[in-house]
NUTIMI-51977 format. One record per atom (N, C-alpha, C): residue in one letter; y, z, x; atom name. Coordinates in steps of 0.05 Angstrom, whole numbers, m for minus. Example, Ala and Ser with C-alpha at 12.3 -4.5 7.8 and 13.67 -1.06 7.14 Angstrom:
2
@resn:A&north:m114&up:156&east:264&name:N;
@resn:A&north:m90&up:156&east:246&name:CA;
@resn:A&north:m66&up:156&east:264&name:C;
@resn:S&north:m45&up:142&east:257&name:N;
@resn:S&north:m21&up:143&east:273&name:CA;
@resn:S&north:1&up:157&east:258&name:C;
END
This chain:
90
@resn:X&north:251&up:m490&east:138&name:N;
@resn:X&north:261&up:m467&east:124&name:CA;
@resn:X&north:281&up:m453&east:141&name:C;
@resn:X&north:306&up:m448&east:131&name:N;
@resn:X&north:316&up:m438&east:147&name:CA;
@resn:X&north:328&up:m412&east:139&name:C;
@resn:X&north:329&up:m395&east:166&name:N;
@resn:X&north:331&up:m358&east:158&name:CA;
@resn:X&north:352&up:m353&east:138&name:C;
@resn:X&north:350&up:m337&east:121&name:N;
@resn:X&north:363&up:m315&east:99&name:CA;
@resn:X&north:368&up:m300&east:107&name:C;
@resn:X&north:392&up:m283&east:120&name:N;
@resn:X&north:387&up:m261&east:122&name:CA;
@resn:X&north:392&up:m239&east:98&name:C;
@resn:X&north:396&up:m258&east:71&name:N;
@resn:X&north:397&up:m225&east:50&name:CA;
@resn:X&north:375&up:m215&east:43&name:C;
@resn:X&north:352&up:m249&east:47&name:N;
@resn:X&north:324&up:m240&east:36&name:CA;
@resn:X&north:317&up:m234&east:60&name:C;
@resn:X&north:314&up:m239&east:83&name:N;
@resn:X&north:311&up:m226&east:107&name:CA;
@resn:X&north:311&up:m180&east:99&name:C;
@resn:X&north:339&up:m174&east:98&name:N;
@resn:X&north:349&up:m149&east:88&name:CA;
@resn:X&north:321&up:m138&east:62&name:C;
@resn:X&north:334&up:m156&east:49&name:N;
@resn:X&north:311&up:m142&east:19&name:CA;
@resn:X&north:282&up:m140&east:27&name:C;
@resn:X&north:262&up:m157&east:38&name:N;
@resn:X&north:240&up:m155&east:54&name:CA;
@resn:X&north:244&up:m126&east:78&name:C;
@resn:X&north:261&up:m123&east:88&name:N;
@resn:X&north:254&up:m105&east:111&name:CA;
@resn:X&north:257&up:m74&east:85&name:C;
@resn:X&north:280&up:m76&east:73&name:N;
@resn:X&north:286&up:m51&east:60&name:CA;
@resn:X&north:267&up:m45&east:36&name:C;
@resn:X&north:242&up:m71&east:23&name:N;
@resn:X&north:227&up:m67&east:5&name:CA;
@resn:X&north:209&up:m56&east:16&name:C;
@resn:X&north:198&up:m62&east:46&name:N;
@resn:X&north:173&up:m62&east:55&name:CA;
@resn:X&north:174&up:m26&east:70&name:C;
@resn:X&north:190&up:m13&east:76&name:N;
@resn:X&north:205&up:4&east:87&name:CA;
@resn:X&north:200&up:27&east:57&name:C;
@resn:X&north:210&up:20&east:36&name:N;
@resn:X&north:207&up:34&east:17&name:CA;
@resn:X&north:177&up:38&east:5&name:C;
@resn:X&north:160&up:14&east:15&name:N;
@resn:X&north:139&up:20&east:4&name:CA;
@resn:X&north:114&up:32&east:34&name:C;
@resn:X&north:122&up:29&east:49&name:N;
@resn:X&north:110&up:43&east:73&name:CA;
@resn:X&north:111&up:72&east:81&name:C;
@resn:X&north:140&up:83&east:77&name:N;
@resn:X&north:148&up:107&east:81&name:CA;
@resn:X&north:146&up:127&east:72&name:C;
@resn:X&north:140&up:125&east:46&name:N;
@resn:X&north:131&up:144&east:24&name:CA;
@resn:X&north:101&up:140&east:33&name:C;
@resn:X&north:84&up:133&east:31&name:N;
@resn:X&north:52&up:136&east:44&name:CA;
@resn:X&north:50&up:151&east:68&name:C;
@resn:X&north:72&up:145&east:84&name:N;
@resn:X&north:68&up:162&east:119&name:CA;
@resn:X&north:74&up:192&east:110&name:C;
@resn:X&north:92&up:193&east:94&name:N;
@resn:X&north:102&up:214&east:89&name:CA;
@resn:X&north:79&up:236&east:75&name:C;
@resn:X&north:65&up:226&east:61&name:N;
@resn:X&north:41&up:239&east:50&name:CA;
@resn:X&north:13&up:241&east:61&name:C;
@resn:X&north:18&up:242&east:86&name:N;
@resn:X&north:m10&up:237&east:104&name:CA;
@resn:X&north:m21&up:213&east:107&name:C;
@resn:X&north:m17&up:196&east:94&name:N;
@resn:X&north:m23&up:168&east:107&name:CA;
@resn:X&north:m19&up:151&east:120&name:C;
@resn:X&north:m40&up:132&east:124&name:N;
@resn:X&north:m36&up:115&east:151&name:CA;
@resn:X&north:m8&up:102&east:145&name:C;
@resn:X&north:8&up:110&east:174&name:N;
@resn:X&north:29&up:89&east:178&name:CA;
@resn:X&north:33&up:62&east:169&name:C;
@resn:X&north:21&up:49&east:178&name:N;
@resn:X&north:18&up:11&east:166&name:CA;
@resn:X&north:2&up:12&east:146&name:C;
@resn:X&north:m6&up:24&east:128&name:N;
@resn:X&north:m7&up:26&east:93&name:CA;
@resn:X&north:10&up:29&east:67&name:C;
@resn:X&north:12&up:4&east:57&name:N;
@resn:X&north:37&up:15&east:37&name:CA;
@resn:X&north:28&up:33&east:13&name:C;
@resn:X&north:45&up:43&east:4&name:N;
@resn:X&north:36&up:65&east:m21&name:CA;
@resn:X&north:24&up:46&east:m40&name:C;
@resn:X&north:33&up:24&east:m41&name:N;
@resn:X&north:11&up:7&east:m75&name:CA;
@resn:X&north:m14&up:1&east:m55&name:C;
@resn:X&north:m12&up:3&east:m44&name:N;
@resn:X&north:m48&up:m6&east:m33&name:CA;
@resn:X&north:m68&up:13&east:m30&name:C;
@resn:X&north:m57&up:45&east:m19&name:N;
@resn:X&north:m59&up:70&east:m24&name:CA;
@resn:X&north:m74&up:80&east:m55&name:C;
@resn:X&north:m46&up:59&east:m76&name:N;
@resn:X&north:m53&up:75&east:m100&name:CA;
@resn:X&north:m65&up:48&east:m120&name:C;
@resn:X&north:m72&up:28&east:m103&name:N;
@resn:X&north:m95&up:12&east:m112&name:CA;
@resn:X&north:m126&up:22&east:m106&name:C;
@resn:X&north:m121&up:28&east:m95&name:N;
@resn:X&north:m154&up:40&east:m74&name:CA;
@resn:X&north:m160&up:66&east:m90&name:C;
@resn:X&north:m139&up:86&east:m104&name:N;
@resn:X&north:m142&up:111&east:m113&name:CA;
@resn:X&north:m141&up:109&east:m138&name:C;
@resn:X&north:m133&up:83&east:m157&name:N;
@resn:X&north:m134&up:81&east:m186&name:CA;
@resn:X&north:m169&up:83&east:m196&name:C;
@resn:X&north:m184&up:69&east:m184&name:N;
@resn:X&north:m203&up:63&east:m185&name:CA;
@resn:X&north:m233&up:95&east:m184&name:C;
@resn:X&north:m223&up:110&east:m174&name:N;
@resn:X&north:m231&up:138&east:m176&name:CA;
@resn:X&north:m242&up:151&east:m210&name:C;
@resn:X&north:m259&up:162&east:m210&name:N;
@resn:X&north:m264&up:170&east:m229&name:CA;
@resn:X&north:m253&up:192&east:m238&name:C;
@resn:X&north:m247&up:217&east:m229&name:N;
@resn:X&north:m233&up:240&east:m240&name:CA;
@resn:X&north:m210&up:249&east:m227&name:C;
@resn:X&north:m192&up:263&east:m247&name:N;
@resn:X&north:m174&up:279&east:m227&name:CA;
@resn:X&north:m145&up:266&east:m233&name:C;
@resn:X&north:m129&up:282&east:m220&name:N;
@resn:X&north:m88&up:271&east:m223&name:CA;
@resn:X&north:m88&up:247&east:m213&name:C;
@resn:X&north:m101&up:250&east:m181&name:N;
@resn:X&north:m97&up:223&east:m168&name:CA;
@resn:X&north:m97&up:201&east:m177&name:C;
@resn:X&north:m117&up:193&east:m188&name:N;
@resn:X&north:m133&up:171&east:m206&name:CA;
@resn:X&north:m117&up:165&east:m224&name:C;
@resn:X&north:m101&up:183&east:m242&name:N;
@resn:X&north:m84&up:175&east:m262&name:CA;
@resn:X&north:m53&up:168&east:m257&name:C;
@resn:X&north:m51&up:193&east:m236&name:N;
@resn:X&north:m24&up:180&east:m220&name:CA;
@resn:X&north:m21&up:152&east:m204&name:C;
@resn:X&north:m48&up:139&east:m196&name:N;
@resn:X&north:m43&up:112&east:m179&name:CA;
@resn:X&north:m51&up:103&east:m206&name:C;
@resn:X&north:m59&up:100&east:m231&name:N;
@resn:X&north:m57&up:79&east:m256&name:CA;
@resn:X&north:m30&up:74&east:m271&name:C;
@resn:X&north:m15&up:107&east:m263&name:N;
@resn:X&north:5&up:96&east:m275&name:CA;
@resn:X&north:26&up:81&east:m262&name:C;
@resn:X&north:26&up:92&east:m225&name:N;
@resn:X&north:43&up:68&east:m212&name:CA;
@resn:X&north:41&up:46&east:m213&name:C;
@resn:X&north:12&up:34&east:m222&name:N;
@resn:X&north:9&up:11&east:m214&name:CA;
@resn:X&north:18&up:m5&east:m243&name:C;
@resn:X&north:16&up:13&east:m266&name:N;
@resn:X&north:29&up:m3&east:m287&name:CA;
@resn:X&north:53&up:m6&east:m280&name:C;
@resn:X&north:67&up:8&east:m268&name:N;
@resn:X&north:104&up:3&east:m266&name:CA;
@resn:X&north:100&up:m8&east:m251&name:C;
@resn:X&north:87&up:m19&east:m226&name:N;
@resn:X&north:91&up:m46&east:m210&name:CA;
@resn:X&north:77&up:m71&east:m217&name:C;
@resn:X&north:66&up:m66&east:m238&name:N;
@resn:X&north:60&up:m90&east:m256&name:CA;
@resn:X&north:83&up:m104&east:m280&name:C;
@resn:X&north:98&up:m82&east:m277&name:N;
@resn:X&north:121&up:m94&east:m292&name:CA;
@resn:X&north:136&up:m118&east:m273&name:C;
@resn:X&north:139&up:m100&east:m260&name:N;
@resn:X&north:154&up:m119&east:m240&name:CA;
@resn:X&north:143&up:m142&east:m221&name:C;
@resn:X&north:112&up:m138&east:m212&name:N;
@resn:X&north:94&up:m153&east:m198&name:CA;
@resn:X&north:69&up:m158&east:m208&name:C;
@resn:X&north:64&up:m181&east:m230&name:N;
@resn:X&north:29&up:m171&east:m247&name:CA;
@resn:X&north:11&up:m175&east:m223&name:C;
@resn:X&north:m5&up:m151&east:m220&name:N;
@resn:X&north:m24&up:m148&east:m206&name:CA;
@resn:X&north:m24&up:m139&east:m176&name:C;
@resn:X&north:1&up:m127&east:m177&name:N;
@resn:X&north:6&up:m124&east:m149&name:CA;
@resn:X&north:m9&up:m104&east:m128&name:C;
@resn:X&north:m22&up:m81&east:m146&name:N;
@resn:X&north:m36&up:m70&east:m132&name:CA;
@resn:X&north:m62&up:m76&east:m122&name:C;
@resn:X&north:m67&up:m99&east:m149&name:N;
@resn:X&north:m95&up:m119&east:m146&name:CA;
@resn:X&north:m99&up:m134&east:m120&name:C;
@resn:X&north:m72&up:m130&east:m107&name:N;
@resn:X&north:m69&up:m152&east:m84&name:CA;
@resn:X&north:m84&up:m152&east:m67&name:C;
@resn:X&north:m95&up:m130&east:m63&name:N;
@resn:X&north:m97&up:m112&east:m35&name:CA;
@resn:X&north:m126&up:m128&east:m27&name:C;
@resn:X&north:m132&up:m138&east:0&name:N;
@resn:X&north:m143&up:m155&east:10&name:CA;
@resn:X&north:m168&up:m140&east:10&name:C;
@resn:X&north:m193&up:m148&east:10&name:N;
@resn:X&north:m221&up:m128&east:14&name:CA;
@resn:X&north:m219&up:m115&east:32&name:C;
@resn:X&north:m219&up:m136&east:52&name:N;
@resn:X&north:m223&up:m115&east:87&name:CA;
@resn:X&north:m207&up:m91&east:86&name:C;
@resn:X&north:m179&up:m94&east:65&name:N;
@resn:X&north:m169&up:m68&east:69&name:CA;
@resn:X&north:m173&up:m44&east:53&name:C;
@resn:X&north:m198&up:m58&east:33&name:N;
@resn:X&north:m202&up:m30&east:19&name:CA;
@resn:X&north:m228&up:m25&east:22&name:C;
@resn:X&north:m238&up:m29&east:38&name:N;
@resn:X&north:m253&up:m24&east:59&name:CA;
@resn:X&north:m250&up:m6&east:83&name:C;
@resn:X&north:m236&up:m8&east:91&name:N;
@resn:X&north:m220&up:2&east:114&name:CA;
@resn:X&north:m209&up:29&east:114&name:C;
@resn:X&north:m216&up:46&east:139&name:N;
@resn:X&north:m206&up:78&east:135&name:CA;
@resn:X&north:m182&up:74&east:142&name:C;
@resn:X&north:m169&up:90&east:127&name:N;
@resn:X&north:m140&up:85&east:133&name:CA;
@resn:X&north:m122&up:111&east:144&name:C;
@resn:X&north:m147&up:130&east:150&name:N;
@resn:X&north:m130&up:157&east:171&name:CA;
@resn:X&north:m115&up:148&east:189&name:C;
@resn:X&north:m98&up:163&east:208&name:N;
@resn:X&north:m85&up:161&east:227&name:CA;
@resn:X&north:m100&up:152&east:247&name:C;
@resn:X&north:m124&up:171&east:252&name:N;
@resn:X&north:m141&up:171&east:269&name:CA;
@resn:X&north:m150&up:141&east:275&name:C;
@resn:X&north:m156&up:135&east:257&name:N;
@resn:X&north:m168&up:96&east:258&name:CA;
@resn:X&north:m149&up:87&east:268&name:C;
@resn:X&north:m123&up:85&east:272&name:N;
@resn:X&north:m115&up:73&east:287&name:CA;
@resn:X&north:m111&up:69&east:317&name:C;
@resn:X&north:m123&up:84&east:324&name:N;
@resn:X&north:m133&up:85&east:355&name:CA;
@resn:X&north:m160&up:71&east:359&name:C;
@resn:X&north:m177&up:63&east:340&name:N;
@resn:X&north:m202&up:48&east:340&name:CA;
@resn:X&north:m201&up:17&east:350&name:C;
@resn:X&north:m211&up:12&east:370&name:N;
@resn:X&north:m217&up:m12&east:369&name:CA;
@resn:X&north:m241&up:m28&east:379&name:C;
@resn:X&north:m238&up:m65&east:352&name:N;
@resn:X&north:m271&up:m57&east:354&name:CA;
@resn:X&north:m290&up:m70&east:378&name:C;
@resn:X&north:m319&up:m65&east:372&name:N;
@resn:X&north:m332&up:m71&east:398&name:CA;
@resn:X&north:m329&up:m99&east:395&name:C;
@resn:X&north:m334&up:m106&east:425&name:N;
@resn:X&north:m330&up:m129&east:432&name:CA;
@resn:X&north:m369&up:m137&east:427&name:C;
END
């Protein structure tokens, strides 16, 4: 396989767009917002809950299931700032 750099570009500037907007709102740094608002669709009451159902339909336009993506361990996982200073026992 050899390097792309436009898809190289589009990867750094997709992943960037979807990271930055989450830090920006109190969340963990290395969390992207659809994984954020996969974890938050699922909520029973409230804006939040409706606001991460409807992102996740507009990134289902474009990606089916993309918020579905999101690996267990990570929705599992606290995703404060603070946790990232955690590390685990040996």
């Amino acid at each position: 396989m050899r390097f792309n750099p436009r898809r190289w570009l589009a990867n750094v500037i997709l992943v960037t767009i979807d990271l930055f907007p989450n830090a920006l709102l109190g969340g963990a740094p290395d969390e992207t917002l659809s994984s954020r608002m996969g974890r938050a669709k699922d909520r029973p009451k409230g804006f939040g809950p409706w606001l991460a159902r409807t992102f996740c339909k507009g990134l289902d336009w474009i990606d089916k299931g993309h918020c579905d993506k999101v690996e267990k361990g990570e929705l599992e996982r606290d995703h404060r700032p603070e946790s990232l200073d955690d590390k685990p026992d040996d």
